[in-house]
Residue, then its C-alpha position, 0 to 999 in steps of 0.5 A: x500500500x502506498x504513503x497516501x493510501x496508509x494516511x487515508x486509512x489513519x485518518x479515518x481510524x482516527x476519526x472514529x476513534x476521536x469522535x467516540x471520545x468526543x461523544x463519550x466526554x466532552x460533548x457531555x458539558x459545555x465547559x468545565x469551570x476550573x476549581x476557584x477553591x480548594x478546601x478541606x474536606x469534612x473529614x479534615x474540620x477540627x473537632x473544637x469547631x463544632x458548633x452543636x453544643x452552642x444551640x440546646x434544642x428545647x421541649x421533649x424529642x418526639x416520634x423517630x419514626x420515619x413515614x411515606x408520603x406519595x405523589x403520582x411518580x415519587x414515594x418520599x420517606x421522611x426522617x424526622x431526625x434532622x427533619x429529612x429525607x432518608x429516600x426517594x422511590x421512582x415509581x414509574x421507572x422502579x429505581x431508588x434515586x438517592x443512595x448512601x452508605x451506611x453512616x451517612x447522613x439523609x438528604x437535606x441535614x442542616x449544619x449550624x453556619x458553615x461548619x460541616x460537623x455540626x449538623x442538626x441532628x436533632x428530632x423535629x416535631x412533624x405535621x402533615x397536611x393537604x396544600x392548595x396552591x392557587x390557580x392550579x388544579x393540584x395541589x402538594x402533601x406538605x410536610x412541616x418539620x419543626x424545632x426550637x433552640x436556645x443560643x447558649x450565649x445571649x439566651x435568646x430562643x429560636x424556632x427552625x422550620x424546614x417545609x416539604x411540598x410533595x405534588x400530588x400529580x406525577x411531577x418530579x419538583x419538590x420545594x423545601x421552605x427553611x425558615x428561622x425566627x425569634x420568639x421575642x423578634x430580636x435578631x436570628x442569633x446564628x452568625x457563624x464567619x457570617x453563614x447562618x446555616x448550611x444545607x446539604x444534599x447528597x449522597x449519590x444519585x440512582x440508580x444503584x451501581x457498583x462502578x462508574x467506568x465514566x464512559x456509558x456510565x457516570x455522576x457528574x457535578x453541574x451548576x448554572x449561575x443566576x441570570x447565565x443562559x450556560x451550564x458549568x461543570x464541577x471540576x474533580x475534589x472538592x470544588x466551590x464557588x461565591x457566585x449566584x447559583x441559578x441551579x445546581x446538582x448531581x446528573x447521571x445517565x438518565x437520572x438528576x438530582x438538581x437543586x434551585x435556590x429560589x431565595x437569590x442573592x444570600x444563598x452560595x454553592x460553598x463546596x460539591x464534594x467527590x468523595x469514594x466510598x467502599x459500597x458506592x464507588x463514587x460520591x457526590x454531596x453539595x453544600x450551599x450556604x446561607x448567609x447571616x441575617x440581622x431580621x428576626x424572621x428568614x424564609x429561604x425556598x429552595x426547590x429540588x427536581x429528583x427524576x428521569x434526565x428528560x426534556x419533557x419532565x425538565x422543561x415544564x419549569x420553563x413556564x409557569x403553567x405547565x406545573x403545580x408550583x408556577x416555576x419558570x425560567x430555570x433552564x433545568x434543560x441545560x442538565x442534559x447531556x446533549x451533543x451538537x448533533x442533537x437535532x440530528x439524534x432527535x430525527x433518528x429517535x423519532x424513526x426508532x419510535x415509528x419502527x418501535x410502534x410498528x414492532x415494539x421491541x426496541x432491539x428489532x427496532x434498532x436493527x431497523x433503523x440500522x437498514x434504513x441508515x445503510x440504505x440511505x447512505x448506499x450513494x455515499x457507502x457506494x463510492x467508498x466500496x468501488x474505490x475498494x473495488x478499482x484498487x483490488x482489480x488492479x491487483x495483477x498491475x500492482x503485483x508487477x510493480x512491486x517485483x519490477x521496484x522491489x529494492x527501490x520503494x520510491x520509485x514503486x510509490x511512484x509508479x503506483x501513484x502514476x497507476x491510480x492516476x491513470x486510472x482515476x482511483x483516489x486512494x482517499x475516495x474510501x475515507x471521504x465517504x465515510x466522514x461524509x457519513x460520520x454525523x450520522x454514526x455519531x446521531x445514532x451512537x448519541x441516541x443508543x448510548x443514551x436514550x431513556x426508552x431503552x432503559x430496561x428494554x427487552x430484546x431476546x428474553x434470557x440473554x438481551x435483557x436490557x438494552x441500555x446496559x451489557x448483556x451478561x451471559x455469564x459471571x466468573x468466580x474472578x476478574x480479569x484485567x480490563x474485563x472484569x467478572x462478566x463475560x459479554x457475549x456481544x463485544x466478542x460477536x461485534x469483533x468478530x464481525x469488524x474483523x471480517x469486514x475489514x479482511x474482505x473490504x482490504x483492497x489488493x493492494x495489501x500485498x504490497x511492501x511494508x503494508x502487511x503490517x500496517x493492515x494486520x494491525x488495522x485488521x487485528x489491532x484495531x478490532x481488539x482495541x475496539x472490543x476493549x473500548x466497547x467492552x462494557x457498551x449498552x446492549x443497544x449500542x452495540x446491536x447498531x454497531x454489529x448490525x451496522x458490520x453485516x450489512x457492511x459486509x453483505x454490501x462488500x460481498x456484493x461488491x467483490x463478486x460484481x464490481x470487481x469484475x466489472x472493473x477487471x473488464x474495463x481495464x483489460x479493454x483499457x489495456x488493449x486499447x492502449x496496446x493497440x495504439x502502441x502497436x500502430x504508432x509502432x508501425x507508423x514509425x517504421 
């Protein structure tokens, strides 16, 4: 094979390859704000600056019991240690969207200023009562939590309330109201380094996982500032910030944890911390602080969208009709993971729907809508191939210049690019079909990698349960290195397939000096490099993938065996064409 021809087949490799990544990583934000600060983690606070013996709760503890309220998509239990949330079930979709180990605390502990070790542990009394809210058909199951302290110093008493509003229809939105006031309307005595309290959230976002490879799989820490149309991501650590949040929180691959202060201005996203654990390979807990006050009352609202990582329920809360608590504005659509070829992704999802509602099983539908691409890009895949083809019927002419140059490799590139000029063969023509064609193998890689119908979807009962996860046809007593424990029968059949297409797509030209390595390695390396990366895949992915190398291969088939020798013929005409002027400029010359 020649320099140029060895090029062309790199830089399609590398496309590829680039483009995965791209996919993978870095389409997935817009841009990652560097950290502004570095802080110590919770466990590096001193115990002497905990806060809790300043502040004695006051009257008798009451009921530790926890309790469930339910709307038409969440069941919520409560704790009433801190005036918590210890779970939230997603009913529709069957998964538990926040997870902790053993130890940590619930979700929406309050810490006295900001010091992290002080949280506010305390039992809160508990009321639960039906809340109307006007001009909307439903309304929420309010949860008010309530608690009384004395600062130990001045004497002066306090109460701390922390609301909870659980729609009653299927939204995913609950709003949290956290108000302190004084008994005798003096000012609130908290006034920690100027921080009143500090809320966290936490620990991780379901559903439950052993490991985030970071690829099909992962948790990351985005926030979008107050008034910013953009969205920003948390850098790894501990990360902070004193700007204005207009939202912030935990995303996953098709869940969201996401937090809006709707009280502005005295509320600031003061750590997002990333911690590992034994049991959760990954954790990531947010911290937003409140300012002092010097009023005698304070009521900060905070909402918090705990559910599927959809358009159609993250967008409601752009306005305010379209949900229960009249939200508008937030932008909570910016939390999606989407790539600038969304639009194009949108289309093919919309044909995988219309395959799906003809035959609804989505791995049929797949394979589908996998045809219907190769169809379309037959004009584009068709130049590719003939250019495969011109090159292989060239084979006897390429053959007799590597044994007439075979000392000499200049001079035999150089006969061989005089060869494709002759005949009009680009070597880049089987690569420039196929970057014409990579927007929509990085559309359908974006739709299967990620799309939300696919979660829990059957294909083939007993082994393809799950399109939007591996299929595991069996689990070792060991681990392998770079595999792991599960055997994935898939990737084995998808590189078996890209091997093969890529043996009978070699063009004759392979024989050529110091390409058989080249092409080994492009046939084998490449092929095992792929398993690797593929390994751990969405069934659904990887049903495209090899679907996507049949049908490569069919339509190469049909190439070697009709094209080739078509293109046989025209050379040899060429040929004796060209040996017959010859032989007649010949006999003029005589």
């Amino acid at each position: 094979m020649d320099r140029n021809t060895i090029i062309a087949v790199i830089l399609c490799v590398i496309v590829i390859t680039v483009g995965m990544a791209y996919q993978q990583t870095l389409i997935s934000s817009e841009y990652v704000e560097e950290q502004t600060t570095t802080v110590d983690t919770v466990e590096n606070v001193p115990v002497s600056a905990n806060l809790s013996s300043s502040f004695t709760p006051l009257g008798e503890d009451g009921s530790r019991d926890k309790f469930t309220v339910s709307s038409g998509s969440l069941d919520v239990v409560f704790d009433p240690v801190g005036g918590t949330i210890d779970s939230i079930y997603d009913k529709k979709n069957d998964v538990d969207l926040l997870l902790k180990e053993d130890g940590d605390y619930n979700a929406f502990m309050l810490y006295w200023g900001d010091d992290k070790s002080s949280a506010i542990d305390d039992v809160f009394s508990y009321s639960i009562s039906s809340r109307s809210i006007i001009g909307k058909k439903d309304g929420a199951t309010q949860v008010a939590f309530t608690r009384t302290y004395r600062e130990n110093t001045t004497g002066t008493e306090f109460t701390l309330e922390k609301k909870f509003a659980v729609p009653e229809n299927d939204e995913y939105m609950i709003q949290m109201a956290i108000t302190v006031y004084t008994a005798d309307g003096s000012a609130i005595p908290i006034n920690v380094d100027s921080s009143m309290y500090t809320l966290s959230v936490g620990s991780q976002v379901g559903p439950a996982f052993q490991s985030l490879n970071g690829n099909y799989d992962y948790r990351r820490v985005y926030y979008s500032l107050e008034g910013k149309n953009s969205r920003k991501t948390a850098g790894s650590g501990n990360f902070s910030t004193t700007d204005s949040i207009g939202w912030t929180g935990v995303v996953g691959k098709y869940f969201a944890f996401l937090l809006i202060p709707e009280t502005k201005n005295v509320i600031t996203l003061t750590e997002a911390v990333q911690t590992t654990g034994e049991a959760i390979s990954q954790k990531n807990t947010i911290y937003m602080t409140r300012a002092a006050s010097g009023e005698a009352k304070t009521t900060d609202i905070y909402s918090f969208y705990v559910g599927p990582q959809l358009a159609s329920t993250l967008g409601i809360y752009d306005n305010a009709e379209n949900n229960v608590f009249g939200l508008s504005n937030h932008n909570l659509k910016k939390a999606l993971d989407v790539s600038w070829l969304s639009w194009l992704e949108n289309i093919l999802k919309v044909l995988l729907e219309v395959f799906y509602f003809i035959i609804p099983n989505y791995g049929v539908a797949i394979i589908l809508l996998t045809i219907l691409t190769k169809v379309i890009l037959i004009p584009l895949s068709k130049k590719g191939t003939e250019s495969t083809a011109k090159m292989s019927a060239l084979q006897p002419k390429m053959q007799e210049i590597q044994a007439k140059y075979k000392d000499d490799p200049e001079a035999q590139n150089a006969a061989i690019a005089k060869l494709y000029k002759e005949e009009g063969i680009n070597p880049m023509g089987s690569c420039l079909p196929m970057l014409l064609q990579f927007p929509i193998f990085i559309g359908l890689y974006g739709l299967l990698n990620k799309n939300f119908a696919l979660r829990g979807a059957m294909f083939i009962p007993g082994w393809i349960t799950d399109l939007s996860i591996p299929e595991t046809v069996y689990t070792l007593p060991f681990s392998i290195p770079f595999i792991g424990s599960q055997i994935h029968l898939l990737p084995i059949i998808y590189t078996a397939s890209m091997i093969f297409s890529m043996k009978i797509t070699q063009s004759a030209s392979t024989s050529q000096s110091g390409s058989k390595g080249m092409m080994w390695f492009m046939t084998y390396g490449m092929s095992i490099m792929f398993f690797f990366i593929l390994y751990n895949a969405p069934s659904g992915l990887l049903v495209y993938w090899t679907m996507s190398n049949f049908l490569s291969i069919l339509q190469q088939v049909y190439t070697n065996r009709k094209t080739v020798a078509g293109f046989k013929k025209e050379i040899e005409e060429k040929d004796a064409i060209k040996a017959q002027k010859k032989a007649q400029k010949k006999k003029r010359n005589r």
